[in-house]
N, C-alpha and C positions, 0 to 999 in steps of 0.2 A: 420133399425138397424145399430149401429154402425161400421165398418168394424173392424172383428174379425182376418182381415191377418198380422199386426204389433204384437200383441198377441201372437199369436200360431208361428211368425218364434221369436220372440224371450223366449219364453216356448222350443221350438224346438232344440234354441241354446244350451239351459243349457243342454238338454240330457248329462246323464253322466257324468256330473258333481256332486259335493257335491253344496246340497241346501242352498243359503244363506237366504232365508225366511223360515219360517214355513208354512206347506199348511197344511190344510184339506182338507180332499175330502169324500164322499160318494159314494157309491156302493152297488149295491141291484141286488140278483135273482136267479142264479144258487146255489141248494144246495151241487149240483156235484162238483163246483167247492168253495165251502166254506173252506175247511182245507187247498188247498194251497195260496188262497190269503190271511187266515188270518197268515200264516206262513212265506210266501214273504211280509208284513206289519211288523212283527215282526222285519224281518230282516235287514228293509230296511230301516226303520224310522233313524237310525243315519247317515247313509250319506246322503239319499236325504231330509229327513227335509219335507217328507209326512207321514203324518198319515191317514191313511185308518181306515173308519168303514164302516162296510160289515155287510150288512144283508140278510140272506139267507134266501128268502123268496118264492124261487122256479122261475123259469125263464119265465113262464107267468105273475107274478106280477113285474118282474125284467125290461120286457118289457114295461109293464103298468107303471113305477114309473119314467122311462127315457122317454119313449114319452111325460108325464105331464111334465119333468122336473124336479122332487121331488129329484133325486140323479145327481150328478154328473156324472155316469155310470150306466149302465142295465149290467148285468152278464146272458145268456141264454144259454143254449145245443142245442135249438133247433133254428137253423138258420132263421134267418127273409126271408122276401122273398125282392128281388130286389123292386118290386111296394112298398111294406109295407116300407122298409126303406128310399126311394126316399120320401114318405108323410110323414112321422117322422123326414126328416132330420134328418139323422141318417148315419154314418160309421158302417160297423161291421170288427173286426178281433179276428184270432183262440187267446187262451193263454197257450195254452195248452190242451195235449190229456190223456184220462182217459178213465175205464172203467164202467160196472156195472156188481155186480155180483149178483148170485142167493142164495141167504141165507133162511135155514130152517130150520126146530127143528123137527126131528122126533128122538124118541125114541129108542136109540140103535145105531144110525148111527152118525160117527163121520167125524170130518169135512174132507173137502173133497173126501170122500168113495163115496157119492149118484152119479150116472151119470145120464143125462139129456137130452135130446135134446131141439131144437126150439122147434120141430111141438109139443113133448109133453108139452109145458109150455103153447105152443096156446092153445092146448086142453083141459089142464087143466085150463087156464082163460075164454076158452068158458063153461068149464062146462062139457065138455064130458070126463074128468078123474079126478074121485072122490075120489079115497082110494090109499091109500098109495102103498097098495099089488096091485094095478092095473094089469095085466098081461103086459100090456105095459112096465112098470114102471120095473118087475119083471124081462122080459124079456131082458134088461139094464145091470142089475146087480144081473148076476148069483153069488150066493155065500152069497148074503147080504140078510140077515134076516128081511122083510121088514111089520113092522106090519101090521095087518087090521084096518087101522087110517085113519076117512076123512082127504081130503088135506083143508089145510083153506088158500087159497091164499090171498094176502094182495096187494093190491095199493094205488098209491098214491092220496087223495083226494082233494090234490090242483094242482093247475096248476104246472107242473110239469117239466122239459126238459129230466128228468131221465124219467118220462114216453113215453116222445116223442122220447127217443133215443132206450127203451125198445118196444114200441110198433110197430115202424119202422123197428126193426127187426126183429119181432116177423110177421108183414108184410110180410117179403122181405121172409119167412120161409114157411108161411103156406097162401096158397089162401083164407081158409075159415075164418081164421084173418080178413086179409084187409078187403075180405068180408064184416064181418059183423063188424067188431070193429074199422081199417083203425090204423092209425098214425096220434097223435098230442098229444098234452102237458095236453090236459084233453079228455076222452073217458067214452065212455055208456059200462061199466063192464060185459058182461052176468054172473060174479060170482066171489063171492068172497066180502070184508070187507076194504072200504076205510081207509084210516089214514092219517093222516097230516105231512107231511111232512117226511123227510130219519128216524130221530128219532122215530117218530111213527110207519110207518112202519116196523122198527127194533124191536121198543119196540112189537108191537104186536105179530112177528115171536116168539121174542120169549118168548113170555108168551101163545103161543095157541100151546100144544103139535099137530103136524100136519102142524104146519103154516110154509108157503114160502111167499118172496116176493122179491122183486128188489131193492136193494140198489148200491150206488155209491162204488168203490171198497176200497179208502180209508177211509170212512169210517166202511167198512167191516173189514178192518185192523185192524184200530185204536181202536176198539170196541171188536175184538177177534170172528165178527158174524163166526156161523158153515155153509160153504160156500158149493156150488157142483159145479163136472167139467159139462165139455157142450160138445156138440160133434161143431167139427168145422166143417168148408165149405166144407171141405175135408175127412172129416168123421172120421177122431180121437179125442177119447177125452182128453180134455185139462182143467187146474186146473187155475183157474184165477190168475197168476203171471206177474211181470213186463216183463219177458220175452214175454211171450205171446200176452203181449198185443202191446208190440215193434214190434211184429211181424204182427201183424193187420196195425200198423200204417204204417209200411214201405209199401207198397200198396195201402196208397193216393196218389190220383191223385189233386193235387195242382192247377196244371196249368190249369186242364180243370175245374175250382171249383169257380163261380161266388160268387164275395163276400166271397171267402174262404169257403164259404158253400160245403166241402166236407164230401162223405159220405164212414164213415168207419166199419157201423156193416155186418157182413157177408163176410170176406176178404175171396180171398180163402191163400189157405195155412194151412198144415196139422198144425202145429203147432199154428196156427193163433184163439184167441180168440173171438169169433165170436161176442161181443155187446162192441164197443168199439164207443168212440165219440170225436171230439174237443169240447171245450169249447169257447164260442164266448163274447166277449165285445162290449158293445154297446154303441158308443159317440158320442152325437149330434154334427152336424157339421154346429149349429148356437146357441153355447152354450149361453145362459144369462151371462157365466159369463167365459170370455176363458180364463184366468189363471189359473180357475181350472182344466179344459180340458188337458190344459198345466203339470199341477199337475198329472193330469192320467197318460199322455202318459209318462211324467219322472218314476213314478214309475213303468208301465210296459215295459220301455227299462231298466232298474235297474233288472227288473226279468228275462229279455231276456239276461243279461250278466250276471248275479248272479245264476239265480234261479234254474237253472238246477236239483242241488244235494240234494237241499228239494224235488224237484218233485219226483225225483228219489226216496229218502224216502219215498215218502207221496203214492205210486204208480200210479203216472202219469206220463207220456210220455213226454220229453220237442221237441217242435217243430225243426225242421231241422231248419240248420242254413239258409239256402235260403229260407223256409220260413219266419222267422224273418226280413231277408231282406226284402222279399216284404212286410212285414207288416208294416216295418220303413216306404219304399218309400210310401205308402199308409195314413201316416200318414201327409207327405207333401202337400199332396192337403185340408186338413183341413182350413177353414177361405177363400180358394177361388171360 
């Protein structure tokens, strides 16, 4: 193959600059992270002269469409492993941090009142807490009138990275999780009604009085879902907000995090929202075609100087500035 290293350091040059071509580029996979990059696309098409189409098609197919080559980028939640990328010829880095929250419809209770734990969500995806009025569930939340309604839990029935970031912590909470169900981006359910994708599973909560499920937190926002708190690491409970979730973040460990692969659900810190994740990019590093490679990396240094205050709207976390650093210098070894 061609040598792709005159390419990407002159792609590399233009960083930050306004675009004198017009690029296209493609992108596929995280649904998590759908509402900020079709938002940093929005904003970013007049100076850099890239148009982004993003399709969010969940971060197991986001993986599967960049290893073929089919997009330009892979968008995933759930970090590749070192071997896996090294055969993919593939880079990954973070683009930003976000959370997931627990969205439900029960009758009477209004958003944010329900409290929650891990171990009771493990146990209600194992099956062994069924009704609403649980004594569990009761015992939570003295004061709140909690019908006799089965729970109708909901997951995601594609591949997922919100499942892999949800069941990961949902792991790190309860033994009998791992146990029997573990972490990754698709899982053997012991209960509950699959759906396709964040939308489906939204749609489902809320059209099944009883239903709960996991969604990504902007769009629990952007939707108006009726969300509940969780108890943290530290054992208060906490309402899924930007704050909170800043406070998760700030207790990555960066530098000991191979491939950026850091994990942030279950921080401690009382204030600290316990299912929090980065989101990761995935760019081959013997693209078919490196000007568009090129084309990525300009439009995600564009969000690394811009993008900050849509994140911040959209409720996601924007990466520390020494992060972004090592993810520029990371970007330099591309093509060699």
């Amino acid at each position: 193959m061609k040598s792709t290293r005159p390419v990407f350091a002159a792609a590399l040059a233009m960083l930050g600059t306004a675009g004198a071509h017009a690029q296209a580029i493609t992108g596929a996979g995280s649904t998590f992270a759908q509402p900020i990059y079709q938002a940093w696309a929005d904003a970013s098409k007049a100076t850099t002269g890239v148009t982004l189409n993003y399709n969010g098609v969940g971060s197991g197919a986001g993986q599967k469409f960049v290893t073929q080559r089919t997009v330009d980028f892979g968008a995933s939640d759930a970090p590749m492993s070192p071997e896996k990328l090294a055969s993919a010829k593939l880079m990954q880095f973070p683009a930003v941090m976000g959370a997931v929250d627990i969205a439900v419809n029960v009758p009477g209770i209004a958003d944010g009142r329900l409290k929650l734990t891990g171990k009771l969500l493990a146990d209600i995806y194992l099956g062994n807490v069924t009704a609403w009025n649980d004594p569990a569930i009761a015992k939570l939340n003295p004061g709140v009138k909690l019908p006799s309604l089965p729970i109708a839990p909901v997951y995601r029935a594609d591949g997922s990275g919100t499942t892999f970031v949800f069941t990961s912590y949902l792991s790190k909470v309860s033994p009998d999780f791992k146990g029997k169900v573990g972490a990754a981006t698709a899982v053997s359910w012991p209960a509950g009604t699959g759906a396709k994708g964040t939308a489906g599973v939204a749609g489902a909560v809320r059209n099944t009085p009883g239903g709960l499920g996991y969604v990504e937190s902007a769009y629990a926002t952007q939707n108006h879902l009726t969300t509940t708190q969780l108890q943290s690491h530290d054992g208060k409970f906490v309402h899924p907000t930007l704050a909170s979730f800043a406070a998760a973040a700030s207790g990555a460990d960066w530098t000991g995090a191979k491939n950026f692969a850091v994990d942030l659900n279950d921080q401690p810190g009382v204030a600290s929202w316990p299912i929090v994740s980065a989101t990761f990019v995935l760019l081959p590093t013997n693209p078919s075609d490196p000007a568009k490679s090129g084309a990525v990396l300009k439009f995600f240094d564009w969000a690394f100087t811009n993008g900050d205050a849509t994140a911040k709207q959209l409720q996601y976390v924007a990466l520390p500035a020494s992060v972004k650093s090592q993810v520029r210098a990371s970007w330099k070894t591309l093509g060699k």
